[in-house]
C-alpha positions in Angstrom: 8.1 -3.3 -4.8 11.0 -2.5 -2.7 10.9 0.1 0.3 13.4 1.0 3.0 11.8 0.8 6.9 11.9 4.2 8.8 15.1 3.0 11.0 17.0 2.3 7.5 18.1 -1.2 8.6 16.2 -2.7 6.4 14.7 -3.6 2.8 11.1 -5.3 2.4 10.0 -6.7 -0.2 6.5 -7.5 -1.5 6.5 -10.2 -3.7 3.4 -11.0 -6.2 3.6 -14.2 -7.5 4.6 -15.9 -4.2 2.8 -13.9 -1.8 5.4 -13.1 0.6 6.8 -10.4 2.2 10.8 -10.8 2.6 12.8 -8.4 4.9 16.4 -7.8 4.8 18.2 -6.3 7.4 21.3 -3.7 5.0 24.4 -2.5 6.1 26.8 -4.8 5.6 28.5 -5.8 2.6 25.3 -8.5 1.6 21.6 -8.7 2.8 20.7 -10.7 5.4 17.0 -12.4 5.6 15.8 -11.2 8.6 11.6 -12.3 8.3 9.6 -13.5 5.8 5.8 -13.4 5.8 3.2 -15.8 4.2 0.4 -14.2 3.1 -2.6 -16.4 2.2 -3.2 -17.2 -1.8 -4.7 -14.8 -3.8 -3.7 -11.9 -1.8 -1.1 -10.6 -4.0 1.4 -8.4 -2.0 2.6 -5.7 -3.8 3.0 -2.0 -2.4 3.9 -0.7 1.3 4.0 2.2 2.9 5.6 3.2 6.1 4.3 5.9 7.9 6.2 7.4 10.7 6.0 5.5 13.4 7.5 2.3 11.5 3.9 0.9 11.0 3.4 -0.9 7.6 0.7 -0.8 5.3 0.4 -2.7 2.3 -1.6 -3.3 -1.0 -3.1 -7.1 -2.4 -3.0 -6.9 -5.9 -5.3 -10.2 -6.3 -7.6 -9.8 -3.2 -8.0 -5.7 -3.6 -7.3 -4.8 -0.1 -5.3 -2.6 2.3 -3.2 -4.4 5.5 -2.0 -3.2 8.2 1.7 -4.7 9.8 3.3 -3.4 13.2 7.4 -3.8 12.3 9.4 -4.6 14.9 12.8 -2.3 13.8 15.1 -4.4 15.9 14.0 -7.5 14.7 12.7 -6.9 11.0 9.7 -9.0 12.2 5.8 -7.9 10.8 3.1 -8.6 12.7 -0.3 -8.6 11.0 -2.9 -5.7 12.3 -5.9 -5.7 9.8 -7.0 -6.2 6.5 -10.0 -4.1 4.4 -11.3 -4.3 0.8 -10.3 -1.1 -1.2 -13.5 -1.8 -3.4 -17.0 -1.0 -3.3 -19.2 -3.3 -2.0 -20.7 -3.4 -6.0 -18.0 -3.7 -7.8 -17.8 -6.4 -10.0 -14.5 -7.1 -12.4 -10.9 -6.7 -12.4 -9.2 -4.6 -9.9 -5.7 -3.8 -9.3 -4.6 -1.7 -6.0 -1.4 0.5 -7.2 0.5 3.0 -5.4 -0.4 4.0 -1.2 0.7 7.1 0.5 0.9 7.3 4.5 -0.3 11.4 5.3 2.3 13.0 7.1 0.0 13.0 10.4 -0.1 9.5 10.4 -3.9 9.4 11.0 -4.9 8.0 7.0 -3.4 6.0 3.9 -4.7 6.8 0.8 -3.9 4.5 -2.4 -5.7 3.9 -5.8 -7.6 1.0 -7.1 -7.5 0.4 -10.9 -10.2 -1.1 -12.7 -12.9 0.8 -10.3 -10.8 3.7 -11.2 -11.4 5.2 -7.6 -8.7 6.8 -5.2 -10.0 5.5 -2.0 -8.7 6.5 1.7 -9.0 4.7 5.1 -8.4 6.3 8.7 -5.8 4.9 10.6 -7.0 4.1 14.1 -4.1 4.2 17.0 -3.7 0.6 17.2 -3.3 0.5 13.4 -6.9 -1.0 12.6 -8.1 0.2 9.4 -11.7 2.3 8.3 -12.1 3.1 4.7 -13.1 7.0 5.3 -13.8 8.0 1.7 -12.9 7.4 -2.3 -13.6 9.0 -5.3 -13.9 8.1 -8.9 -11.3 8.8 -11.7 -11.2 8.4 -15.1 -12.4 5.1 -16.7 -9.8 3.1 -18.1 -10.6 0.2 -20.2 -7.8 -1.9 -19.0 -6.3 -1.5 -15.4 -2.6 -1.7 -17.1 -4.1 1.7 -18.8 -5.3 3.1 -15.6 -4.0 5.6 -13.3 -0.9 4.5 -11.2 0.5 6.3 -8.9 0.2 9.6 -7.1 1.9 11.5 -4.2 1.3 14.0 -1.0 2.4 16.8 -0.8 5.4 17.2 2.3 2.6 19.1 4.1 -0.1 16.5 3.6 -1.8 19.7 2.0 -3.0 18.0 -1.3 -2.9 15.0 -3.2 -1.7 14.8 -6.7 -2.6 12.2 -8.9 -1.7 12.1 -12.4 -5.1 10.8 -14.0 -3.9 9.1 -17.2 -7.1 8.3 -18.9 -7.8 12.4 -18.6 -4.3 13.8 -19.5 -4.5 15.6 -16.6 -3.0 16.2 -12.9 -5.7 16.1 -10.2 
């Protein structure tokens, strides 16, 4: 997945199958490599988020958690906050975090796990540390590739809206 960073000088990029996370500073007439970060195998990166204040947030698609990167906007450097598993404690089978959406007021990061087929939330503490603050369920896919996949805020932060595929429905 491919996001711009709040200052718009640059492109990350989460990349699955190597587990890195490559930033390119934009502007001129090619990318430049500004940082790369190793994540540790079977993590998986594969979604961020930006919220605001240029902090990052990101989804493992292999470990099923939620991280949390301070990004330096002069640099393009990421420095590693926290990490914290999007599952329940219970849960046992395949799981695939999807989309994450920063609340306008900065203070939680909601995204959506398929295969528990849960939309889960976690406060955002001011030095970025993460605390998962609620979920709840959605429909029951029997495949995550089936599952629901994304969902956005509203500009106010108001509501939610999550297209719930199993259901047919918008909740």
């Amino acid at each position: 997945i491919v996001v711009i960073d709040p200052s718009g000088k640059f492109l990350v990029v989460c990349e699955k199958a190597g587990e890195r996370i490559y930033v390119f500073r934009i502007g001129g007439k090619r990318l430049e490599l500004a940082s790369v970060y190793q994540c540790p195998a079977g993590t998986g990166p594969r979604h961020c988020a930006f919220d605001k204040k240029g902090r990052m947030f990101m989804t493992c698609e292999f470990s099923s958690e939620l991280w949390s990167f301070d990004f330096d906007a002069s640099s393009g450097a990421l420095r590693f906050i926290d990490r914290q598993s999007t599952i329940s404690s219970g849960f046992k089978g395949r799981n695939e975090p999807a989309t994450l959406q920063v609340h306008p007021n900065g203070r939680f990061v909601y995204m959506n796990n398929r295969g528990e087929d849960t939309i889960v939330w976690f406060s955002i503490s001011p030095d970025g540390h993460l605390k998962k603050a609620g979920q709840v369920s959605v429909s029951k896919s029997a495949d995550p590739a089936g599952a629901t996949r994304c969902m956005t805020l509203a500009p106010s932060g108001a509501f939610l809206l999550v297209p719930d595929r199993p259901a047919d429905v918008i909740r």
